[in-house]
MMTF fields as JSON, N, C-alpha, C and O atoms, coordinates in Angstrom:
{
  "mmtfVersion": "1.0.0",
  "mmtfProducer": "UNKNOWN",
  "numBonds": 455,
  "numAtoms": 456,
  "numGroups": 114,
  "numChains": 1,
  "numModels": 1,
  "chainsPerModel": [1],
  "groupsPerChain": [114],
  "chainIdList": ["A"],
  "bondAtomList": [4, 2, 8, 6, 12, 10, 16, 14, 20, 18, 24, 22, 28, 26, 32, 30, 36, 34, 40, 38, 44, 42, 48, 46, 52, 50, 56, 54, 60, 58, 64, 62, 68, 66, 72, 70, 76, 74, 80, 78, 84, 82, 88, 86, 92, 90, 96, 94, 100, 98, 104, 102, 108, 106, 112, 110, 116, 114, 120, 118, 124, 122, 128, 126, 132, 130, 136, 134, 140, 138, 144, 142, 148, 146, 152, 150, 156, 154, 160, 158, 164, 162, 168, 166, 172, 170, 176, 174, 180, 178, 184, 182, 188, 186, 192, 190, 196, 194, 200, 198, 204, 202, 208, 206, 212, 210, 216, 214, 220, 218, 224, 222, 228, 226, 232, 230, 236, 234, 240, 238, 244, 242, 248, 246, 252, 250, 256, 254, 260, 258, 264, 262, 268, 266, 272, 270, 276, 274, 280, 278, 284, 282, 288, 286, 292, 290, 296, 294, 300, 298, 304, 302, 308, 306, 312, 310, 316, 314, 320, 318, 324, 322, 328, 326, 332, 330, 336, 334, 340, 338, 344, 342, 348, 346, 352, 350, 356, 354, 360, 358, 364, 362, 368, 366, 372, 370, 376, 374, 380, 378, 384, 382, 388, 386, 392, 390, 396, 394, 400, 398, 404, 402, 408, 406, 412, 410, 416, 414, 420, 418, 424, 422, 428, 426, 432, 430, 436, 434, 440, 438, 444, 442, 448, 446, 452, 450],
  "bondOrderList": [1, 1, 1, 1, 1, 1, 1, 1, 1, 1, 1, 1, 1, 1, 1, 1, 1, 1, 1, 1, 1, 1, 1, 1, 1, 1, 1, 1, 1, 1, 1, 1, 1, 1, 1, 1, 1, 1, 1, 1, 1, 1, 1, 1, 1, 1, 1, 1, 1, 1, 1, 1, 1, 1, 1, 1, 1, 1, 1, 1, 1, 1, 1, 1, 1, 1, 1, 1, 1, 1, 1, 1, 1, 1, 1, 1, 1, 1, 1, 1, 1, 1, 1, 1, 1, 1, 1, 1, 1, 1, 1, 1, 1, 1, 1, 1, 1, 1, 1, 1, 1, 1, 1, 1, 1, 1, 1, 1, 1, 1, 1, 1, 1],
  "groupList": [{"groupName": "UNK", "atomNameList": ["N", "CA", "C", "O"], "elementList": ["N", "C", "C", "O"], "formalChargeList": [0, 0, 0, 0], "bondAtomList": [1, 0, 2, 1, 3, 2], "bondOrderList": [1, 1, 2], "singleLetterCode": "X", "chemCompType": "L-PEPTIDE LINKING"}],
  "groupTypeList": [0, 0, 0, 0, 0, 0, 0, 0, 0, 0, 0, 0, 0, 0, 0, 0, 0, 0, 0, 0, 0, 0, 0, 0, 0, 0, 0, 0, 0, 0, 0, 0, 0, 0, 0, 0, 0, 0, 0, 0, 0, 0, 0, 0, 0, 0, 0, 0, 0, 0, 0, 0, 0, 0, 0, 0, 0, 0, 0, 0, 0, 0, 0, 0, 0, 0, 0, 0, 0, 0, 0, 0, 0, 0, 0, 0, 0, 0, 0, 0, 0, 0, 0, 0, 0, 0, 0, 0, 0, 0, 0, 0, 0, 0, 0, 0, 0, 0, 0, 0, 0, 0, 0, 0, 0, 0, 0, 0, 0, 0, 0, 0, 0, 0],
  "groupIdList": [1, 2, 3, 4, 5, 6, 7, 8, 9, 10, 11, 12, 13, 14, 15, 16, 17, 18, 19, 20, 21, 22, 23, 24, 25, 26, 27, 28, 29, 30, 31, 32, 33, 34, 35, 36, 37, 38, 39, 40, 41, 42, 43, 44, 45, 46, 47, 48, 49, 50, 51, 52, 53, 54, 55, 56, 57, 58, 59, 60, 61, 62, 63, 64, 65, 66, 67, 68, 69, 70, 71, 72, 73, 74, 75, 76, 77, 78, 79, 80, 81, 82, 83, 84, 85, 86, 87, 88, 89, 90, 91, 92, 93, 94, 95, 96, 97, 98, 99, 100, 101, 102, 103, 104, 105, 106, 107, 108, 109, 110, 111, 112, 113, 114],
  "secStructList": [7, 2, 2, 2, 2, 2, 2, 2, 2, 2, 2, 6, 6, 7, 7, 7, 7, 2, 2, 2, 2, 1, 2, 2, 2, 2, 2, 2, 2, 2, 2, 2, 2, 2, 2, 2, 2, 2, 2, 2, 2, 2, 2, 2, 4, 4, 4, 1, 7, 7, 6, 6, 1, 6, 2, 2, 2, 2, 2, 2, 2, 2, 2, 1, 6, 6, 1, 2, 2, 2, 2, 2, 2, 2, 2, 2, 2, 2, 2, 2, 2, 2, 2, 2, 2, 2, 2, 2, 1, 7, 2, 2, 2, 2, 2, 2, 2, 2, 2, 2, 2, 2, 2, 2, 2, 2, 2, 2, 2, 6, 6, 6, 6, 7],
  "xCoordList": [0.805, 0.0, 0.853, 0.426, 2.099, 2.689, 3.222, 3.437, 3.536, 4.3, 3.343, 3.704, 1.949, 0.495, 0.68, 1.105, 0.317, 0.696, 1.755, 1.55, 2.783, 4.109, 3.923, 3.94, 3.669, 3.746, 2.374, 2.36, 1.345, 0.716, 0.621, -0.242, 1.624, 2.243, 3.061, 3.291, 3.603, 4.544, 4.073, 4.685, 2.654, 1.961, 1.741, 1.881, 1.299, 0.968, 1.86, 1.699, 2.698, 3.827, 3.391, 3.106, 3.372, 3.475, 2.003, 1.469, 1.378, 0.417, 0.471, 1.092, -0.273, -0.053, -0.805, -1.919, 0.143, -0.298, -0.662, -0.103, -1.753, -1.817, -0.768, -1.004, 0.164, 1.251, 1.89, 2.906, 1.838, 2.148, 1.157, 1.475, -0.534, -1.175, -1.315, -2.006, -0.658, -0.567, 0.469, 0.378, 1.339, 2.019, 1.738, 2.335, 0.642, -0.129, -0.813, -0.99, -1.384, -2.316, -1.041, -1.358, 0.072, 1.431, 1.793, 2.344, 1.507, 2.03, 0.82, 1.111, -0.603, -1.757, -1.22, -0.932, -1.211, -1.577, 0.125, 0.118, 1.426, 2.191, 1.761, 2.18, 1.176, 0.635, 0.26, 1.106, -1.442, -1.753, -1.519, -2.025, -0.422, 0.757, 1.634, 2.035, 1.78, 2.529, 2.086, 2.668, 0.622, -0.164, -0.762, -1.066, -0.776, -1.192, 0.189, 0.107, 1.147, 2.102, 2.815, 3.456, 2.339, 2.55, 1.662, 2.012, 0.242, -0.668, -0.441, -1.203, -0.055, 0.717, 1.802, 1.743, 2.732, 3.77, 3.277, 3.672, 2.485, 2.485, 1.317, 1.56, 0.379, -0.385, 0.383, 0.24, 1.611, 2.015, 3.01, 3.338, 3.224, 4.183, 3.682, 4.248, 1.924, 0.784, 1.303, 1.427, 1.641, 1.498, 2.941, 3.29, 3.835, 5.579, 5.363, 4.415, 6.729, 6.46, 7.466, 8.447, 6.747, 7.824, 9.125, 9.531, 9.953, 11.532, 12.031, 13.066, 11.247, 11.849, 10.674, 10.398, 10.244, 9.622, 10.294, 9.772, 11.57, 12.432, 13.236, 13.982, 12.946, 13.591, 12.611, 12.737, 11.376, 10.204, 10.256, 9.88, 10.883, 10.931, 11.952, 11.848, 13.322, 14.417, 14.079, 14.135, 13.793, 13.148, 12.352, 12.414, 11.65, 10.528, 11.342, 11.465, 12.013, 12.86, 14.075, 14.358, 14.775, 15.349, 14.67, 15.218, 13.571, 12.751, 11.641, 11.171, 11.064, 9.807, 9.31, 9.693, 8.378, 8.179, 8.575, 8.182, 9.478, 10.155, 11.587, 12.108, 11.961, 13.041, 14.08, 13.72, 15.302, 16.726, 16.329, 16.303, 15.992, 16.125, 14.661, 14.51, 13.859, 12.541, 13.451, 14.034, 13.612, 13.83, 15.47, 15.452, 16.554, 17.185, 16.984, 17.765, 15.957, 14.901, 14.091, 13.871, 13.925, 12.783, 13.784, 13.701, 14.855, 16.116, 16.351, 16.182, 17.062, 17.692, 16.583, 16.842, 15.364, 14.616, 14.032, 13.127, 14.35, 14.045, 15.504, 15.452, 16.461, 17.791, 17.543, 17.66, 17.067, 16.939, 16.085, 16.286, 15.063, 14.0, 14.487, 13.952, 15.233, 15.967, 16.723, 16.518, 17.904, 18.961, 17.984, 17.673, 17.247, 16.103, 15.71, 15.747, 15.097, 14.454, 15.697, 15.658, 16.375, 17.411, 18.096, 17.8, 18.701, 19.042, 17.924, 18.211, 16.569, 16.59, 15.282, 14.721, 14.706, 13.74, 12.796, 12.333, 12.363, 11.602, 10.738, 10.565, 10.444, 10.074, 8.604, 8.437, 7.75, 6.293, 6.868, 6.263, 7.903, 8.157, 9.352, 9.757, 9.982, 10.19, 9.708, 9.927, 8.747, 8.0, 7.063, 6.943, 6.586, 5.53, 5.776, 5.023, 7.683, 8.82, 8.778, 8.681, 8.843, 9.009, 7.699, 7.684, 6.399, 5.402, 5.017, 4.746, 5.14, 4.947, 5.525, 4.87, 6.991, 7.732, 7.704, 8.338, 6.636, 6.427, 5.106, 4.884, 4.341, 2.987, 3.606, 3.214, 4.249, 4.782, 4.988, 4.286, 6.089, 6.375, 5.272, 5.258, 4.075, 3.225, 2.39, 1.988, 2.188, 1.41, 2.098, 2.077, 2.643, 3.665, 4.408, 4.782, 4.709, 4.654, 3.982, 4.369, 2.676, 1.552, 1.469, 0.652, 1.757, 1.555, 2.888, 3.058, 3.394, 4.718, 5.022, 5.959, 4.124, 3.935, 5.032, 5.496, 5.629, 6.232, 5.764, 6.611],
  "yCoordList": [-1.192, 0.0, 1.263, 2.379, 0.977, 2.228, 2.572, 3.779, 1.823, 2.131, 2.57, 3.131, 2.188, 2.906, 4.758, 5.635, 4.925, 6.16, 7.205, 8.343, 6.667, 6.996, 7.427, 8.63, 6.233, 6.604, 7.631, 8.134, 7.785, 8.689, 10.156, 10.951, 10.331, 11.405, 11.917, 13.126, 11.155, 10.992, 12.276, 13.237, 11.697, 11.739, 13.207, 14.017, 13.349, 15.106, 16.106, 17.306, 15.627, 16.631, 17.387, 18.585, 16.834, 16.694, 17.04, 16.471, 18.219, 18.86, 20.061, 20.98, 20.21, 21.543, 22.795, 22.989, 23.418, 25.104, 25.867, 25.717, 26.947, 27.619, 28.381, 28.893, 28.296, 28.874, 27.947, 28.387, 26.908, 25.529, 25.566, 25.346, 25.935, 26.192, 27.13, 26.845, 28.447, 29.411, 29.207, 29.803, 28.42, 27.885, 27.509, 27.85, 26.719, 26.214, 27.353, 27.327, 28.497, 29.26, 30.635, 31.542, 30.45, 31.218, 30.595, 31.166, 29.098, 28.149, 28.236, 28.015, 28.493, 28.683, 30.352, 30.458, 31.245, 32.241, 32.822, 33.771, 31.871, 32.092, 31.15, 31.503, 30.354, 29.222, 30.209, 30.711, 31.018, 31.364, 32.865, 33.255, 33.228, 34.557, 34.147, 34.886, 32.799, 32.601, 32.139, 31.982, 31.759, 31.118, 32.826, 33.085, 33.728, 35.119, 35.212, 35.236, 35.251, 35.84, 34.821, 35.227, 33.252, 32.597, 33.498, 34.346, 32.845, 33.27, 34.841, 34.905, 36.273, 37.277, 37.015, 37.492, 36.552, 36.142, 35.326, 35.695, 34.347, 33.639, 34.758, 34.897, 35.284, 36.415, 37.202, 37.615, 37.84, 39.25, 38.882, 39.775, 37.604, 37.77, 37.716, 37.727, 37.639, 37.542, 38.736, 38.632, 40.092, 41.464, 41.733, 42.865, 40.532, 41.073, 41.107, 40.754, 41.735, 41.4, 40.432, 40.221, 39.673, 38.36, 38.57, 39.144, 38.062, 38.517, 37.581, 37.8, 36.585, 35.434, 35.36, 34.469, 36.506, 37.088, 36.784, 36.18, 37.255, 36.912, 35.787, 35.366, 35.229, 33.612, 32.72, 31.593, 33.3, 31.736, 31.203, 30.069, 32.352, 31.708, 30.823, 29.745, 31.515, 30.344, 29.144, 28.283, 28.868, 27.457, 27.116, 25.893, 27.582, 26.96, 26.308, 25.084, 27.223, 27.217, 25.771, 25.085, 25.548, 24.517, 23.083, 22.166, 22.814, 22.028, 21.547, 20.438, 22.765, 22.47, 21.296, 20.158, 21.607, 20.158, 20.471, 21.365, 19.474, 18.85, 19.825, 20.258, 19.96, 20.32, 19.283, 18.109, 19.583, 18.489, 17.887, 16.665, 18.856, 18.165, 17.286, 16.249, 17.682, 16.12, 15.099, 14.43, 14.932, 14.288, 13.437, 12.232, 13.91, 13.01, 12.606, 11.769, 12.926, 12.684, 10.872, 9.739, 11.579, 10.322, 9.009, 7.828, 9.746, 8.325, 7.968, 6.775, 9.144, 7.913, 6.755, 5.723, 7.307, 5.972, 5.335, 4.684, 5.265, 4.081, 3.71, 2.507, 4.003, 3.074, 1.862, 0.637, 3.052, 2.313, 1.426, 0.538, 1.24, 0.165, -0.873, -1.968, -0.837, -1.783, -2.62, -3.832, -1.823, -2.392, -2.9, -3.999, -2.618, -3.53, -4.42, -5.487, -4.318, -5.425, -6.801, -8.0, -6.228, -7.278, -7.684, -8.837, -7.152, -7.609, -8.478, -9.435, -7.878, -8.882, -9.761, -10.445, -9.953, -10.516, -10.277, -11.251, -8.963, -9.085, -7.414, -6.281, -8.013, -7.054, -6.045, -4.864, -6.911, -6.438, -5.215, -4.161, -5.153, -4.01, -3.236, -2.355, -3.291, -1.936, -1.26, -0.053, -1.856, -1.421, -0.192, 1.025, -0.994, -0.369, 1.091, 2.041, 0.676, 1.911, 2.917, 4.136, 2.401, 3.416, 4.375, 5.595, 3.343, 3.87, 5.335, 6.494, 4.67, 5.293, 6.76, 7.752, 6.633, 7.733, 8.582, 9.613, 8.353, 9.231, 9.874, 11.081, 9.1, 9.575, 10.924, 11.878, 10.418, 11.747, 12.928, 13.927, 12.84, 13.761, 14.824, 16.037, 13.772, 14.556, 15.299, 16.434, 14.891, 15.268, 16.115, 17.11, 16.318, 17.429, 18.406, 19.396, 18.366, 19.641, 20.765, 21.826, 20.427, 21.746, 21.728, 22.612, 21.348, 21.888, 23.072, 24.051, 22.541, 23.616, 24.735, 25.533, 24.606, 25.763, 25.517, 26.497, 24.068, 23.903, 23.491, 23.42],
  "zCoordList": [0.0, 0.0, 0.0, -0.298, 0.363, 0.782, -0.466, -0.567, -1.561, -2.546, -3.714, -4.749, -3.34, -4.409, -3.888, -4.639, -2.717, -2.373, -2.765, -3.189, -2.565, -3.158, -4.406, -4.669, -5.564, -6.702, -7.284, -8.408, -6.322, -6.223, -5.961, -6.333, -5.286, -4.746, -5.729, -5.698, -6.698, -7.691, -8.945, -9.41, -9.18, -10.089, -10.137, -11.053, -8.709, -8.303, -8.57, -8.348, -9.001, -9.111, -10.512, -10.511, -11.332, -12.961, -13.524, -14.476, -12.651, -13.144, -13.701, -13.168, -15.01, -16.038, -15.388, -14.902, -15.577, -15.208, -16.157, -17.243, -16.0, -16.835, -17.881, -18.975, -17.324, -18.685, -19.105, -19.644, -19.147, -20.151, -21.157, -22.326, -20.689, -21.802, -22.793, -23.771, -22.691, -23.282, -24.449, -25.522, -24.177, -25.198, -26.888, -27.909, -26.666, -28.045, -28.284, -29.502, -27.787, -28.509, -29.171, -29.94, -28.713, -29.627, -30.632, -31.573, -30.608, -31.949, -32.706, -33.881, -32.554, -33.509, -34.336, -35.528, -33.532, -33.662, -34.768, -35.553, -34.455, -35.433, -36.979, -38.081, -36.838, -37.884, -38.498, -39.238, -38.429, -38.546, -39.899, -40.95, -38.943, -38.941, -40.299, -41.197, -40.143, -41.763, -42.704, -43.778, -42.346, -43.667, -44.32, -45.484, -43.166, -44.046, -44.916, -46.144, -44.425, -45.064, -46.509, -47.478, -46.109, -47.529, -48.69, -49.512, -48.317, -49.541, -49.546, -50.511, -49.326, -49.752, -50.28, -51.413, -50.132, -50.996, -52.58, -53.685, -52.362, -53.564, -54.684, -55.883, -54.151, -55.11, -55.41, -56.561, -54.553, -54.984, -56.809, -57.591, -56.988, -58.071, -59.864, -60.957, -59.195, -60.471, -61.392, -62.612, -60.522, -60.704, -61.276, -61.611, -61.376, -62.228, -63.636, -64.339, -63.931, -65.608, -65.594, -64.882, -66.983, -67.512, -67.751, -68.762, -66.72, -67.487, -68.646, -69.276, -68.849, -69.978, -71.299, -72.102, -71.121, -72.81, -74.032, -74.97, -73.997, -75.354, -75.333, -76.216, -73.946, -74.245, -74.158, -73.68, -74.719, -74.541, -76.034, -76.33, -77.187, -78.556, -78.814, -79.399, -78.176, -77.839, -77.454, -78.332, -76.56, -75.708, -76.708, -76.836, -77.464, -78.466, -79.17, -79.21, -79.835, -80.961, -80.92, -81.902, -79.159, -79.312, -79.174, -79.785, -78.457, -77.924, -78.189, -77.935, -78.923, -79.281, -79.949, -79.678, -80.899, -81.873, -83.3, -84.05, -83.483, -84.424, -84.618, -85.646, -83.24, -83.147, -83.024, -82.934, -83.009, -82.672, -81.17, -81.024, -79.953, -78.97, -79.115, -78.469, -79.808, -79.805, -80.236, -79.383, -81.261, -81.869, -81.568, -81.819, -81.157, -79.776, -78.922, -78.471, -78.297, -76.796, -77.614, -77.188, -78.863, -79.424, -79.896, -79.558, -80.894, -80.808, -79.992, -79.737, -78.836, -77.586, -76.901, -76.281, -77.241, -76.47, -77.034, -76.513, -78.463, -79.694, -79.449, -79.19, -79.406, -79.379, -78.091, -78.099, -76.794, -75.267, -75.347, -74.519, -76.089, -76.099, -77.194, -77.02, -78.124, -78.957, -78.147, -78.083, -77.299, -76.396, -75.561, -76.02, -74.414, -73.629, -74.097, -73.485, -75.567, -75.894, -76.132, -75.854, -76.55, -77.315, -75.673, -75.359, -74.911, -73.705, -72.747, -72.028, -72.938, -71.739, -72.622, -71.766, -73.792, -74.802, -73.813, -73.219, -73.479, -73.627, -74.368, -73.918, -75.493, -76.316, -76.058, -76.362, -75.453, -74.907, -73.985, -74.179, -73.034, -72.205, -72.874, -72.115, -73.961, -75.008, -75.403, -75.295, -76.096, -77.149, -76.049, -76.192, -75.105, -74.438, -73.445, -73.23, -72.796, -72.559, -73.745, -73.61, -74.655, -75.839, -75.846, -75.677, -76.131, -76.289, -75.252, -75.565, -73.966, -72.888, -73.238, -73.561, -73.083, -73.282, -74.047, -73.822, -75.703, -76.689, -76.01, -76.113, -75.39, -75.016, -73.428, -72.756, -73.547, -72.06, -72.794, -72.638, -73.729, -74.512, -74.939, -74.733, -75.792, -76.356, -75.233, -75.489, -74.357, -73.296, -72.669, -73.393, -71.849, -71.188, -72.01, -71.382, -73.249, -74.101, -73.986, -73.497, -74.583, -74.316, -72.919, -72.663, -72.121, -70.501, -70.13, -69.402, -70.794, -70.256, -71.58, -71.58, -72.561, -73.508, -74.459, -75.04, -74.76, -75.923, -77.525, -78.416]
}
């Protein structure tokens, strides 16, 4: 019995005070404090001007479609799906690597305005 007490006595110690709780309502209230100041940051840059205006024709110009870099992008992974296929026979997952990889191409182009 004496050692229920004890560790009872124990227990009493390790009670929260009001300024242990004040704690979490400084961690809301900075949360808070930087989610204003994200979403101000991420609207304010709607309002810049484009500094890469005269290099969006460049980038077109090297990348775009039916440029050199398509079209090395499209050999190297008609070569890579040849070498796959021929290394490991199995041709169903070349062909289909290949496939895949032209279908990325076409798709993620117009997303990024090439």
């Amino acid at each position: 019995m004496t050692k229920d007490n004890s560790t009872q006595s124990k227990h009493k110690e390790f009670v929260m005070t009001n300024s242990t709780l004040s704690i979490p309502n400084f961690g809301l209230m900075s949360v808070i404090a930087l989610m204003v100041i994200v979403a101000v940051a991420v609207a304010n840059p709607v309002h810049a001007a484009d500094l890469f205006t005269n290099a969006k024709t460049d980038i077109k110009d090297t990348a775009g479609t039916g440029s050199a870099v398509e079209m090395a992008l499209l050999a190297f992974g008609g070569i890579g799906a040849i070498a796959f296929g021929f290394m490991s026979k199995n041709w169903i997952g070349a062909i289909t690597g290949f496939a895949v990889g032209v279908l990325f191409w076409n798709i993620i182009t117009p997303m990024i305005g090439l």
